[in-house]
C-alpha positions as CSV (number, residue, x, y, z in Angstrom):
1,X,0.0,0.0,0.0
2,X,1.1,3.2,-1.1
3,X,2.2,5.9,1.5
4,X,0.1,9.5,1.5
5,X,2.6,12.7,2.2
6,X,1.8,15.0,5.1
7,X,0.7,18.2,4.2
8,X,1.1,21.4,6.2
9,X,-1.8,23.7,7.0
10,X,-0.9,27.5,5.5
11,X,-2.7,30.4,7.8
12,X,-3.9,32.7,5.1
13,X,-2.0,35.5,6.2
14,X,1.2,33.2,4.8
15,X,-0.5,33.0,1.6
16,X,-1.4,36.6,1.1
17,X,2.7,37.5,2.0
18,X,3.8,34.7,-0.2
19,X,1.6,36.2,-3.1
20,X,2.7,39.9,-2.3
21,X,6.3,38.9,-1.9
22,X,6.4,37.1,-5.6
23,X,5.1,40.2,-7.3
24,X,8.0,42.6,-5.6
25,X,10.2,39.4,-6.7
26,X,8.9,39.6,-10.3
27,X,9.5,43.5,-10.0
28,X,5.7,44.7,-10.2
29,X,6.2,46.9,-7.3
30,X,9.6,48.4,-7.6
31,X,12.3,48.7,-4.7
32,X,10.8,52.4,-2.8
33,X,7.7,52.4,-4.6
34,X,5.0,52.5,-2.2
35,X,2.2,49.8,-2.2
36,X,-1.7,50.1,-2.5
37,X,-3.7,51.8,0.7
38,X,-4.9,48.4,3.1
39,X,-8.2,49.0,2.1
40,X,-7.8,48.6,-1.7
41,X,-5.3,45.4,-1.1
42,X,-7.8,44.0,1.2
43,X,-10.7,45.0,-1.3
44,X,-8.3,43.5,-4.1
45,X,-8.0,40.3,-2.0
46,X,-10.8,39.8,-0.3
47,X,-9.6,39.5,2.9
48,X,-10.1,41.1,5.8
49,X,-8.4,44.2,7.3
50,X,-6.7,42.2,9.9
51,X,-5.5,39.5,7.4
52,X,-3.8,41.7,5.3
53,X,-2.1,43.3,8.1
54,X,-0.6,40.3,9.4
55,X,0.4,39.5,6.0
56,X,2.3,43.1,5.7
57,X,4.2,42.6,9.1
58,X,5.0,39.1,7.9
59,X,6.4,40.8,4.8
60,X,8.4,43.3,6.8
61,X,9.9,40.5,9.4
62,X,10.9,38.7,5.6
63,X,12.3,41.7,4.6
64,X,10.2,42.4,1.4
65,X,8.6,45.8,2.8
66,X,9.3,48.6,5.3
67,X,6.0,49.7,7.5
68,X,6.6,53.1,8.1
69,X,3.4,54.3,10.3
70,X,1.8,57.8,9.2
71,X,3.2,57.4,6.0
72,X,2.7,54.0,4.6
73,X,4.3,50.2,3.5
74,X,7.3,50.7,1.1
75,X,8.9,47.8,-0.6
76,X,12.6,47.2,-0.2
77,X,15.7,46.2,-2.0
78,X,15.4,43.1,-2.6
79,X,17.5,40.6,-0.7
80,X,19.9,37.6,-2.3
81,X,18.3,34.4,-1.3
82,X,21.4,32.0,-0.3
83,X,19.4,28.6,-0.7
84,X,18.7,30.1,-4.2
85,X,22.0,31.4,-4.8
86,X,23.6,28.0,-4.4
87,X,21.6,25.7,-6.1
88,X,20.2,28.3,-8.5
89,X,16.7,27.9,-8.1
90,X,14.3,30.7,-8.0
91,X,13.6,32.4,-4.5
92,X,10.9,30.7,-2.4
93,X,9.3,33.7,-1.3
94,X,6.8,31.6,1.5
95,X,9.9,29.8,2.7
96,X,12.3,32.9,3.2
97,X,9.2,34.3,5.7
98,X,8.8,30.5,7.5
99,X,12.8,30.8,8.1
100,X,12.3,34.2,9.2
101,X,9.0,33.9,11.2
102,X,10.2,30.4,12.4
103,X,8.9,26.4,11.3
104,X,6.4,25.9,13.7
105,X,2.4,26.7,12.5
106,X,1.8,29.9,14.8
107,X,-1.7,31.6,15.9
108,X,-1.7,35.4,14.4
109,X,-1.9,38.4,16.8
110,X,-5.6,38.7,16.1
111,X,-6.2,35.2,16.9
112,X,-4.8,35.5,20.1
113,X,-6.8,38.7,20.9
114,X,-9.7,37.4,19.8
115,X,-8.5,34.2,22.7
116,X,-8.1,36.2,25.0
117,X,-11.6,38.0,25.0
118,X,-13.1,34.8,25.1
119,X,-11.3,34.2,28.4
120,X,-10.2,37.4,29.7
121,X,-13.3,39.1,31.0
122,X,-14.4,36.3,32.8
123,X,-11.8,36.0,34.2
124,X,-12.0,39.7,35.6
125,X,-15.5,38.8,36.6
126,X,-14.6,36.0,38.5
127,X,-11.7,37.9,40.1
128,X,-14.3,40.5,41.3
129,X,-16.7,37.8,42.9
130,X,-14.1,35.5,44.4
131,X,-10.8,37.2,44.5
132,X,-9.0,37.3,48.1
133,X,-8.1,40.5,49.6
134,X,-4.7,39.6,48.7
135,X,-5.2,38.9,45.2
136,X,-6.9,41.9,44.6
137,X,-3.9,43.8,46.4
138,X,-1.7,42.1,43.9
139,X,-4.0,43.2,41.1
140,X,-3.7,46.7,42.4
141,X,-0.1,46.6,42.6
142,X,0.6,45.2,39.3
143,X,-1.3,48.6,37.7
144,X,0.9,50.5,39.8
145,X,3.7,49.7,38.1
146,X,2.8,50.8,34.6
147,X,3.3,54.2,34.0
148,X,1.5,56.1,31.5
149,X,3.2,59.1,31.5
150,X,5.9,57.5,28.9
151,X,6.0,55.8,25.7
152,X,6.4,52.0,26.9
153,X,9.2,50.4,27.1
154,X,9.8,46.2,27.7
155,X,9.5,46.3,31.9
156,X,6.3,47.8,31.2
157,X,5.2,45.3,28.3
158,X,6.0,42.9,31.7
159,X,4.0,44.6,34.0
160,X,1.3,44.5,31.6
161,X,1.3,40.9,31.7
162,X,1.9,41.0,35.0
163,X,-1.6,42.8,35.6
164,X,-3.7,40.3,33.6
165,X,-1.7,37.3,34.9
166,X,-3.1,38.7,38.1
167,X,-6.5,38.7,38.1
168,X,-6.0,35.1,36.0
169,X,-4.8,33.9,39.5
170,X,-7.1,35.9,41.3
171,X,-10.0,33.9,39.5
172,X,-10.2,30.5,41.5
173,X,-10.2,28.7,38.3
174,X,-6.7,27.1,38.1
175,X,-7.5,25.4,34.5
176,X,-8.7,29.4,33.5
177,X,-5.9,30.9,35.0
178,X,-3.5,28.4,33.3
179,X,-5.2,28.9,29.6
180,X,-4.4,32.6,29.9
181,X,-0.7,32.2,31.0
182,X,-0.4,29.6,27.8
183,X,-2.0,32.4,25.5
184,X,0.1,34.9,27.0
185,X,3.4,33.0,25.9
186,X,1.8,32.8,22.3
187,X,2.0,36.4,22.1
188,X,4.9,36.8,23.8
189,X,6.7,33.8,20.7
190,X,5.2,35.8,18.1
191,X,7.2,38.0,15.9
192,X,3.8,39.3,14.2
193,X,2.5,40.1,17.9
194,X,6.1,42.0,18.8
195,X,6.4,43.9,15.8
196,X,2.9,45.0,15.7
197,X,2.6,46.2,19.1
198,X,6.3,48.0,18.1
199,X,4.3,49.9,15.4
200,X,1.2,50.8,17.1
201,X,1.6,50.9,20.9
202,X,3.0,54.5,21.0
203,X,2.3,57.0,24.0
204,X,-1.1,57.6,23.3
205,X,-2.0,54.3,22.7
206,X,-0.2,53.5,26.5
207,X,-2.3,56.4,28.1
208,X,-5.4,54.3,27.1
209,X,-4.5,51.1,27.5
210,X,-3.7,52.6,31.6
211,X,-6.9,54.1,31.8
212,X,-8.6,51.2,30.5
213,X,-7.5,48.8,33.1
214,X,-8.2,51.6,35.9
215,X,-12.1,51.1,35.0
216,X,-11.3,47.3,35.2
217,X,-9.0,47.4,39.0
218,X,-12.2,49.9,40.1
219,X,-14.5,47.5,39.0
220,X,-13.1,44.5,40.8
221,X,-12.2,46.9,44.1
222,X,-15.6,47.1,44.1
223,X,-16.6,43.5,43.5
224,X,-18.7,44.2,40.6
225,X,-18.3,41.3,38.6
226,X,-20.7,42.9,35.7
227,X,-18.8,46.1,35.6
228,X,-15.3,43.9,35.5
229,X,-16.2,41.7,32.6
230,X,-17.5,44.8,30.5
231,X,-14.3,47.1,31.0
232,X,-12.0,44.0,30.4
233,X,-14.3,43.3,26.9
234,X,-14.3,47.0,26.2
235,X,-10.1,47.1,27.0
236,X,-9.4,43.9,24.5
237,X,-11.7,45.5,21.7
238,X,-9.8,48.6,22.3
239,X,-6.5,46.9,21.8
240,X,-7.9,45.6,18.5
241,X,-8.9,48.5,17.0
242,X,-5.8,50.1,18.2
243,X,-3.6,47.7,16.2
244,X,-6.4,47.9,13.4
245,X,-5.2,51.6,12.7
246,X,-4.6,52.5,9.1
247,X,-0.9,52.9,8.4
248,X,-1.5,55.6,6.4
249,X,-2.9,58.2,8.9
């Protein structure tokens, strides 16, 4: 009996980059020529907002395109491909951004958002009803030590975590708590995640995401576990359409 090969599952985003990449490969979008607005490629594509913009950041992490925020995605020079350059194949455009982006099948950013605010706001809710004075203390501490008066820099990425982590553990569901740590070190092994949230997580965006989990400590402070899971849901959809922001503008 004959053997079947294995096939690999592509995310979409993959096949979007690898399409983009082999046009700026063929030369149909010329090194510093700047590409269509994310709308029309998306339109183009039919995809959605969000697909196409992990496909650009996987394009930039492949080093086929600079995304340069406020003013748009510019293609690069292009770069020798040394598996091609040896064997004198063509360029495998897919493959140079799995080398870059790494083997293993990955979730994209929006993915683990979208995780995360099936989890999250329970979780606050839960913290609010059953949290110990202690945990709540620790929740309260951990939004101490982000700043907003700055534009963030890694501690604070930390303490972030630190803060959601938190009320995970203040939950009393150990199999919840543990399902948000394992998202968590998703985002934190993505390179889409990282670079996004280096593109689009300015001052401003910081200020926000502070005041956002204010309403969510004051919420659980106050044990209202109605008022908790709203301003975490409202906080994650925040985040979303914060990294949802067109380029462009």
């Amino acid at each position: 009996m004959s053997l079947l090969q294995a096939v690999s599952a592509q995310r979409l985003y993959r096949l979007i980059a690898d399409q983009i990449a082999k046009k700026i490969s063929a030369g149909e979008f010329a090194p510093g020529e700047r590409l269509p607005a994310e709308r029309e490629l998306a339109e183009q594509l039919n995809v959605a907002r969000s697909t196409l913009r992990e496909a650009l950041i996987a394009l930039e992490i492949g080093g086929y395109i600079e995304v340069r925020v406020g003013s748009g995605v510019f293609v690069l020079e292009p770069k020798e491909n040394g598996q091609a350059a040896t064997n004198g194949t063509e360029p495998d455009p897919a493959a140079e951004i799995d080398a870059r982006l790494g083997a293993a099948l990955e979730a994209s950013p929006f993915e683990l958002i979208e995780t995360r605010t099936l989890f999250e706001p329970e979780c606050a809710a839960l913290a609010a009803q059953q949290g110990t004075p202690e945990q709540i203390a620790a929740i309260e501490e951990a939004h101490r030590k982000m700043n907003p008066d700055q534009s963030p820099e890694a501690g604070d990425f930390a303490h972030d975590r630190a803060f959601h982590q938190a009320i995970a553990d203040a939950c009393g569901n150990a199999a919840l708590a543990s399902v948000v740590t394992h998202v968590w070190d998703l985002c934190e092994a993505s390179p889409l995640y990282k670079r996004l949230d280096k593109h689009f997580v300015d001052a401003s965006a910081w200020r926000a995401a502070v005041g956002e989990h204010d309403r969510i400590v004051s919420a659980i402070v106050a044990r209202d576990p109605i008022r908790a899971r709203h301003a975490m849901s409202f906080h994650l959809l925040a985040i979303v359409s914060r990294l949802s922001e067109d380029i462009a503008e």
